[in-house]
N, C-alpha and C positions, 0 to 999 in steps of 0.2 A: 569423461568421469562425472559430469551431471547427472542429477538427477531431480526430476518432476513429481515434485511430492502434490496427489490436491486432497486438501485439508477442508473436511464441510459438504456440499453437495447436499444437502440433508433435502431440501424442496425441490430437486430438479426434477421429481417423479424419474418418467420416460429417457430425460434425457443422461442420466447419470447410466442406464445401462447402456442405451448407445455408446456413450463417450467411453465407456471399457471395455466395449465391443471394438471401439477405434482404436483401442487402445493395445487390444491381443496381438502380442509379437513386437512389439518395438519396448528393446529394454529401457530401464531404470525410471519406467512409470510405475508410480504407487498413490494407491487411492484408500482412503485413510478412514472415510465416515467423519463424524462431527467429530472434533476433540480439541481439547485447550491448545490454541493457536501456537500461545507463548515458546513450546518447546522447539516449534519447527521456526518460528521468527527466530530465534536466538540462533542457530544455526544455516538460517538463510541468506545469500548473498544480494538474491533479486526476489523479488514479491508483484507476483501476477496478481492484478488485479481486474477480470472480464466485466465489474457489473456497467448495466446501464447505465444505473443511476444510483443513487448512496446520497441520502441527506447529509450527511456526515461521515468522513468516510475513516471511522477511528480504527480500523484495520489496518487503515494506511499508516497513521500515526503511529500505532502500535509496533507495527514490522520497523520503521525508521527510525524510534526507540532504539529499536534490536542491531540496527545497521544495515537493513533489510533494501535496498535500493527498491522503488517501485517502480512498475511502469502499467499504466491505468489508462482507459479510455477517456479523454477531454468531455465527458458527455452530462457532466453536472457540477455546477455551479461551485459547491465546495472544493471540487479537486484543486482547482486552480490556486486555492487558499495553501493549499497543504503541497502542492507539491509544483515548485521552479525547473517550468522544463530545459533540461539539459545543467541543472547546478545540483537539484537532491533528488532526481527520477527522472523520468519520460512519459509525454502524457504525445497522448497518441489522436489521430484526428479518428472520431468517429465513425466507423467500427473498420479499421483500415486492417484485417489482417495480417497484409505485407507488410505495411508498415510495423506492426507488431513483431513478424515475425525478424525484420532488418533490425529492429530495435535490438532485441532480447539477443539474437545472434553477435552484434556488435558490442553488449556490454559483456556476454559469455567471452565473446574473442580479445578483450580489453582487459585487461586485470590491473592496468592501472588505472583505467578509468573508471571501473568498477568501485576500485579503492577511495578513488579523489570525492566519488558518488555520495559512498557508504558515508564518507568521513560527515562532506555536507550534510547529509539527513539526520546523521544525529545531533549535528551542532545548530542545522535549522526550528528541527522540528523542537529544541527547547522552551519556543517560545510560546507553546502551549503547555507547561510543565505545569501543575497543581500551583507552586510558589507562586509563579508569576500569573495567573491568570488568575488566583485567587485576590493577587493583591493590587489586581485592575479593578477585581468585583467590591474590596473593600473600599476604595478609592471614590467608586461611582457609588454605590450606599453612603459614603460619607456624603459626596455633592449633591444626592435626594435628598437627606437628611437636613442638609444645610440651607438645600431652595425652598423644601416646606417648613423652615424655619423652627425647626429640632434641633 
């Protein structure tokens, strides 16, 4: 009773018709076109994440917001910030397929572990919330302020 929703595609050219060419015949695939993320995060359990690389990967953030469990490829430098492998997602070693595919089968066949995931990510990823991050930025404005003697 899953289902694979992918949200976006917009740049794949070529490869977005293949992948629905792979796609013809195996149910509860649905591919969506670009649209506001947010509704399918709020109703998602797990949030695939295939890119390379992501300066920043506030998709990530976004979906574990929502309760969205990730699980992302290890293959830049911010994931590691955003997401504790095995406490709020799974970060997967560079670009291991199987390992992907063991992952995502394991938290689908896990519903408690799914849950304990979900729970983390939202309690983790608070500490990037506007309050708090804002009031690190005030903090460090004040101590500039203070060293150039304002």
């Amino acid at each position: 009773d899953w289902e694979f929703i992918i949200v976006g595609y917009n740049k794949m050219g070529r490869w977005k018709e293949r992948m629905m060419n792979l796609a013809k015949g195996i149910p509860n695939i649905r591919f969506t076109g670009y649209q506001d993320p947010l509704p399918y995060q709020l109703e998602s359990s797990i949030f695939c994440m295939t890119s390379i690389y992501e300066g920043w990967g506030m998709v990530l953030t976004e979906a574990m917001q929502c309760g969205a469990v990730p699980i992302a490829f290890n293959s830049f430098a911010s994931v590691t910030d955003i997401i504790e492998n095995g406490r709020n997602g799974i970060l997967i070693e560079p670009f291991s397929i199987k390992q992907y595919e063991k992952e995502l089968r394991r938290l689908m066949d896990n519903p408690a572990l799914l849950r304990q995931m979900s729970e983390n990510a939202m309690h983790d990823i608070e500490k990037y919330s506007v309050e708090k991050v804002v009031d690190k930025w005030e903090i460090l404005f004040e101590k500039c302020l203070q060293a150039n003697g304002k």
